[in-house]
N, C-alpha and C positions, 0 to 999 in steps of 0.2 A: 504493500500500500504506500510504503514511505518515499520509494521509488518513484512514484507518480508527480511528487510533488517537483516542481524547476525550485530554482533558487530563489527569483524572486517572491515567488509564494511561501516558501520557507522564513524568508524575511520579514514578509508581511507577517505571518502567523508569530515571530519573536516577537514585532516592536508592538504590537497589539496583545500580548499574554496579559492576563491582568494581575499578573503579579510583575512587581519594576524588578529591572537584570540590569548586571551592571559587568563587563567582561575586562578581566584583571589580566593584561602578557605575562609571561616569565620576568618580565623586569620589576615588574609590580604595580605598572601604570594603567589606571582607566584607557581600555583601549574603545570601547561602545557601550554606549546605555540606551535601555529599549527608551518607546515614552511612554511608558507609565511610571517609570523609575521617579522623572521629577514632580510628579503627581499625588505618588507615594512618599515619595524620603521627603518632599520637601526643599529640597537643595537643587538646582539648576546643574542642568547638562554641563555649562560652561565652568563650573565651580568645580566640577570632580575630571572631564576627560583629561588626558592627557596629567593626570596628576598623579601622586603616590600618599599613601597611608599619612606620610610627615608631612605635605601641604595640602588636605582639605582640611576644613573649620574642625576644629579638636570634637565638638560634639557629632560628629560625623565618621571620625575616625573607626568606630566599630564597625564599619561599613563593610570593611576588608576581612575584616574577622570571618572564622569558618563559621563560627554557632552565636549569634548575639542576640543580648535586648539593649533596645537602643530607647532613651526618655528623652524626649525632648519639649522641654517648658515653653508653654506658651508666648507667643512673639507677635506682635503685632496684630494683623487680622489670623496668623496662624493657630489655632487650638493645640492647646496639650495634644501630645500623640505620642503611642507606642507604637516600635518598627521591630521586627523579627526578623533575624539575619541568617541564611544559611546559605553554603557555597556548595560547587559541584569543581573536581578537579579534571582537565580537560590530558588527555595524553601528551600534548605538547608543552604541556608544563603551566597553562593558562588556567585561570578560575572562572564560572563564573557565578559571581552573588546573585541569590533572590531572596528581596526584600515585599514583606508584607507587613500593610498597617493591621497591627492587633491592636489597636485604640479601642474597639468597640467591645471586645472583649475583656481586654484590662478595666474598661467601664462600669460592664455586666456585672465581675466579681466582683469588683469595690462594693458598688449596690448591693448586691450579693452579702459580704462582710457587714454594711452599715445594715442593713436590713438584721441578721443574725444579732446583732449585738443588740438591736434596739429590743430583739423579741428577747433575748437574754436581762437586758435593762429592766423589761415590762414582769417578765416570770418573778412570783411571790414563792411559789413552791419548791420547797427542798427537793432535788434530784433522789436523795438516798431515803429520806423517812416519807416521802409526802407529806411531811407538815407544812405550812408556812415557812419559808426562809425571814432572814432578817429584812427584806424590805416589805415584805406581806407583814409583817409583827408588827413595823412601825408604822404601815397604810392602816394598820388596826387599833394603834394604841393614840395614836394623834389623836382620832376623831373623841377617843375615851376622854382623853386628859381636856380638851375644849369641853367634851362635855359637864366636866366635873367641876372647872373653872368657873363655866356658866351658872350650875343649877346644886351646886357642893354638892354634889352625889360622890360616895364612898365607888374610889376604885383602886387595889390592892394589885402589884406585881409579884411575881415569883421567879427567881433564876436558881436553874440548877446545875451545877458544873459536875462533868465525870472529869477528878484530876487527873487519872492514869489513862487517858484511850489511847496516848500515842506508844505508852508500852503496850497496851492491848494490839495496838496497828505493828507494832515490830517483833512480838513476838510471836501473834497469832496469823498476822496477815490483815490487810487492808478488808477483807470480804469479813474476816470474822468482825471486825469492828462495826461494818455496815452490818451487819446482822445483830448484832449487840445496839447500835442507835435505832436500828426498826422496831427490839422487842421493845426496850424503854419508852419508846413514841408509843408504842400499842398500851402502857402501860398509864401515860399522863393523858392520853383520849381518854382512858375508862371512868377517869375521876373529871372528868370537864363538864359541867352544864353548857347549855346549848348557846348560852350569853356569852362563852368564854371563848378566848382565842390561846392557840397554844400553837407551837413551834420550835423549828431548830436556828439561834440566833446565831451559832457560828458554829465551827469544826465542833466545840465540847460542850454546849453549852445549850440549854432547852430555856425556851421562856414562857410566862406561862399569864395571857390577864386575865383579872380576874374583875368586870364589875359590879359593882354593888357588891363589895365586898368587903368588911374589914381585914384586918391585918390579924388581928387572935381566928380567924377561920382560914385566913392562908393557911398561919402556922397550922394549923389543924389540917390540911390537905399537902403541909408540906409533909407531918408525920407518917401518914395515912401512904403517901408515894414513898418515904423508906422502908415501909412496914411492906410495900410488892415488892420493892426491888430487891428483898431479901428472899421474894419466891422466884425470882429470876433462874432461869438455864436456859442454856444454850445448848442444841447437838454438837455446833464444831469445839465445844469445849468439855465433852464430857471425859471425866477421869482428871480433868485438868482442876486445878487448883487457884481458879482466880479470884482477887481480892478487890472488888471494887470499890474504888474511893471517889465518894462526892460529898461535894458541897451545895448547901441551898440557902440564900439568901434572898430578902423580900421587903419590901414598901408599901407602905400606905401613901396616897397621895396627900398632900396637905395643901392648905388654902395660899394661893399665890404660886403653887409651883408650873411650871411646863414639864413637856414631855421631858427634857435636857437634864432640869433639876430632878427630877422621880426618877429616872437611870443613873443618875450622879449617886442618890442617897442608898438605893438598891445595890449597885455595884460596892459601897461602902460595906453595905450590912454582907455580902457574899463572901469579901476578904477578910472581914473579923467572923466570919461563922467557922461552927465547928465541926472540922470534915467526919464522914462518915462512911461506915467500912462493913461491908455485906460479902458473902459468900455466892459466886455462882459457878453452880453445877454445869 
């Protein structure tokens, strides 16, 4: 079939490829670029033939390159654009570059990332427990603490910290830990009325609101959660010997505080509390 074609039809079909070519001699000089070449790169005929790797514009220099990405920042009426560089080596020792705008593409995935992060940004849900993450605790505790400020309504927080999970994650493995923060999630659900918000506020750490609540019934639901985590097992721990240690501390809110001061005073009471230490099978 290839036979059929003369040479000027051969011609025709290069300078017309719609990807831009760019034909490098053994010496290293632009010896032809199709036209699409300046269409694509952006950079004029006149600017590259007859030249070498060391006299085109330095941002163009990767041109010559066998495998490239080339960025080139917006110029004038020119838009930002990405160029993909790849070469073919000719038997006589000549190259030739084909150059394709990936602009559109490099576009897509940015969008792509911005998109991802915004749905990341937006997600309340812990990945590992299903409970609320820390930015669902605090879309929950806001509207509490305005509420309380408004109408002095009793509203009480709980934190409770496992000290030991990252010996848990080193000795048992990252799964048993995740298995260990699902039964404990299964375990703060079962004591929650239906007013309540509850979650996991960081890697160790559960929080728990509580409103219309005093602070003597916290403490009474903070007992009530050591007295199960003392019924706690696990399969991937059986025969094993672990000693779980946490802490729980808790607030009342009081009149004049925000959200900032009621985790200031909670965080306070969780560093003077007195850690506690259970067995699980």
């Amino acid at each position: 079939m290839m036979d059929k074609f003369d040479k000027d039809q051969l011609v025709k079909l290069l300078q017309t490829n719609p990807l831009g070519m760019m034909l490098i001699d053994p010496s290293g000089k632009v010896a032809w670029v199709n036209d699409n070449f300046p269409v694509i790169s952006g950079i004029s005929s006149l600017q590259v033939l007859g030249k070498t790797i060391d006299t085109v514009p330095a941002e163009y220099q990767n041109l010559f390159e066998d495998e490239a990405t080339i960025h080139l920042d917006a110029q004038g009426s020119r838009p930002e654009s990405w160029l993909v560089v790849s070469s073919e080596r000719l038997p006589d020792g000549s190259r030739v570059q084909y150059v394709k705008d990936a602009s559109l593409v490099r576009q897509l995935a940015k969008e792509r990332d911005e998109l991802k992060q915004k749905v990341t940004e937006l997600n309340i849900v812990d990945d590992v427990t299903g409970l609320l993450n820390k930015r669902g605790l605090y879309q929950s505790l806001e509207p509490q603490v305005s509420r309380s400020r408004r109408y002095n309504n009793m509203l009480s927080i709980l934190i409770m910290r496992i000290e030991n999970l990252d010996d848990v994650n080193q000795k048992y493995g990252y799964e048993t830990g995740y298995s260990l923060l699902q039964a404990i999630s299964e375990i703060l659900n079962d004591q929650m009325r239906w007013a309540d918000s509850i979650g996991r506020l960081n890697e160790n750490e559960f929080m728990l609101i509580l409103p219309e609540t005093p602070q003597d019934i916290a403490g009474h639901l903070g007992e009530k959660i050591r007295e199960r985590l003392g019924e706690l097992s696990l399969a991937e721990l059986a025969g094993e010997n672990l000693q779980l240690r946490t802490r729980v501390g808790m607030a009342q809110w009081q009149k004049g505080e925000d959200t900032r001061l009621l985790m200031q005073r909670v965080r306070e009471t969780l560093r003077g509390s007195e850690e506690f230490q259970v067995a699980v099978a």
